[in-house]
C-alpha positions in Angstrom: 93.9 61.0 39.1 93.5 60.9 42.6 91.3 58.3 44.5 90.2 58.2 47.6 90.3 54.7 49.7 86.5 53.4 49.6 86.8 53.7 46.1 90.1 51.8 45.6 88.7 49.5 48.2 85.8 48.9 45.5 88.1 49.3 42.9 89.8 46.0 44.2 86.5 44.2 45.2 85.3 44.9 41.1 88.5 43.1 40.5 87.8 39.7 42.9 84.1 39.7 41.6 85.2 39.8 37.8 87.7 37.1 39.0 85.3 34.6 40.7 82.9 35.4 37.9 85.0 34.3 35.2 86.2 31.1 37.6 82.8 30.2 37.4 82.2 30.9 33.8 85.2 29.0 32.9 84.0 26.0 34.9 80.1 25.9 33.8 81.1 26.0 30.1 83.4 23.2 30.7 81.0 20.8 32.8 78.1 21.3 31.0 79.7 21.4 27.4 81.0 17.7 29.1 77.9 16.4 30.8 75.7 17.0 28.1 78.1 16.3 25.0 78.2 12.6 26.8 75.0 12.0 26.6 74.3 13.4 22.9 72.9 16.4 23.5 73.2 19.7 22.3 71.4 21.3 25.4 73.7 23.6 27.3 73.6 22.9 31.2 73.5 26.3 32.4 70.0 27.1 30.3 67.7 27.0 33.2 64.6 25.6 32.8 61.6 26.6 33.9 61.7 27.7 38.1 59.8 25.2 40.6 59.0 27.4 42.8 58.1 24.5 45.5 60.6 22.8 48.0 62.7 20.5 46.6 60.8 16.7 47.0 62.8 14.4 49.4 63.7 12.0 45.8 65.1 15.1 44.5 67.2 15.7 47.9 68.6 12.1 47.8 69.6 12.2 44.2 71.5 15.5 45.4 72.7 13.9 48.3 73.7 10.8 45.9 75.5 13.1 43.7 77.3 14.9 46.4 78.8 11.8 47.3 79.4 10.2 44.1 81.3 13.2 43.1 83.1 14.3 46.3 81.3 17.9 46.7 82.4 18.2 50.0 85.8 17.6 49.9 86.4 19.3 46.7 84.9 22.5 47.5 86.7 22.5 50.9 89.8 21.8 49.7 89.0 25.0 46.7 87.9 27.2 49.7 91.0 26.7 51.6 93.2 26.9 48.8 91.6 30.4 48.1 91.8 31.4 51.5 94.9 30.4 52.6 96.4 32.3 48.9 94.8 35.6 49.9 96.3 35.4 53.4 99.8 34.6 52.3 99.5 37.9 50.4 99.2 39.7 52.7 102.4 40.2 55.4 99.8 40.3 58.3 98.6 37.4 57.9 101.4 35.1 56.3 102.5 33.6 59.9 98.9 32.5 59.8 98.8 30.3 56.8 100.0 26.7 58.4 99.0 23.3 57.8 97.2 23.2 61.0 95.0 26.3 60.0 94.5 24.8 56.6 93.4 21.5 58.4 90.9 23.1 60.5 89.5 25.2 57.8 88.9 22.6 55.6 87.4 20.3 58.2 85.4 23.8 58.7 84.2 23.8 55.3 83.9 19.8 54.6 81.4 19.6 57.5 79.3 23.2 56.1 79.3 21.4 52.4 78.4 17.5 53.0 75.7 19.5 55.7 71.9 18.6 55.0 71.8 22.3 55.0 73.9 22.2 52.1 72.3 19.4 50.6 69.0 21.2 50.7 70.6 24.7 49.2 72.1 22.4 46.4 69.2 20.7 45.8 66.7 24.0 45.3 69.7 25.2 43.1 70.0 21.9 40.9 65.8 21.7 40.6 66.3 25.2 38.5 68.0 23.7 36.2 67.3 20.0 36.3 64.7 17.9 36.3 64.5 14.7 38.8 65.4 12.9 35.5 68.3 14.8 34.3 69.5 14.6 37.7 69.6 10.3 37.9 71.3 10.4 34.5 73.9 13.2 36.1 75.0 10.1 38.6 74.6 7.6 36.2 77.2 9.7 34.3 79.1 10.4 37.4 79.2 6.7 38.3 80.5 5.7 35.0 84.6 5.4 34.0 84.7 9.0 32.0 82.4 10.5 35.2 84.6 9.7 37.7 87.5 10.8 36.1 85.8 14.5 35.7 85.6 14.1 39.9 89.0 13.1 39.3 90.0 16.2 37.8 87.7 18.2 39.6 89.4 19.8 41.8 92.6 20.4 39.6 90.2 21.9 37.0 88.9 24.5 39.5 91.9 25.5 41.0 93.6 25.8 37.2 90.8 28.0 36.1 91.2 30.2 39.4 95.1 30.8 38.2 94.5 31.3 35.1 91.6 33.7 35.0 93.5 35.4 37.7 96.2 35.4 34.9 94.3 36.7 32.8 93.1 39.8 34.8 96.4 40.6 35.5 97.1 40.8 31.9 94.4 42.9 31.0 94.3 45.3 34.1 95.3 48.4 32.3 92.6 47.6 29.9 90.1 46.6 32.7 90.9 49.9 34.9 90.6 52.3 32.2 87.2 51.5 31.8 86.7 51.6 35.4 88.1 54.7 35.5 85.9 56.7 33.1 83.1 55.6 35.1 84.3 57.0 38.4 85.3 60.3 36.4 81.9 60.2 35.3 80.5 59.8 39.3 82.6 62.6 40.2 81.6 65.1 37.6 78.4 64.4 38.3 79.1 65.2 42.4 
């Protein structure tokens, strides 16, 4: 079967997005089966709740803020950005000479100052309101302040780069499977060209 390259191209940017999906998947199940289970709840955190459509209130801001910090947002999804990055360069042999500890210094002071931004704050905070309430959120950093709380920031990180490998892993594995479906649906757009 032949393909042309703006459909491999999407072909391989199917892939990534099923990748980073299930990243994120992985990681949501985990935290909120964690977050909740701690505090005796059988609520799951990704169940939204019902939208505020309004701006978040400044008290709902700070507790963001306050949970940022508590839990080193910043740094940890710097240092998960960079990671990804640098990965997807050294891939690829034009880019290999790139990937030094001086770029990945400068990216992740990049990224540190875009995710600790109140900017950031205020795109986390309209997020988190979605999903939980002023309430929830206080009891978040009163989790994330306690002993089992901040080893989850402890593992953080590790967590989330883990989850990266192996649902990359795990695509690998399956790509036959994966493809084939992928396939009958562009033999399906081209018969019906």
């Amino acid at each position: 079967m032949y393909l042309n390259v703006s459909k491999l191209l999407c072909i391989v940017c199917l892939c990534l997005c099923l990748c980073l999906c299930l990243c994120l998947c992985l990681c949501l199940c985990f935290f909120g089966e964690l977050t909740f289970a701690s505090e005796g709840q059988t609520q799951n955190a990704v169940t939204a709740q019902s939208p505020q459509p309004d701006k978040p209130s400044e008290d709902y801001v700070k507790l963001v803020k306050q949970w940022a910090q508590i839990t080193d947002f910043a740094k940890s999804a710097s240092n998960v950005a960079v990671d990804k990055i640098t990965k997807d360069l050294s891939k690829d042999p034009k880019f290999q000479k790139l990937v030094t500890p001086a770029l990945s210094a400068d990216l992740k002071q990049f990224f540190y100052e875009r995710f600790s931004s109140d900017e950031m704050m205020a795109h986390l905070a309209s997020l988190y309101q979605k999903y939980f309430t002023l309430e929830e959120m206080m009891a978040l950093i009163n989790f994330y302040n306690s002993p089992l709380g901040q080893k989850v920031v402890q593992a953080n990180e590790a967590l989330a780069l883990n989850s990266q490998k192996m649902a990359s892993e795990l695509l690998k594995k399956h790509e036959k499977e994966y493809m084939k479906i992928i396939g009958k649906y562009l033999m399906t757009t081209e018969k019906g060209k």
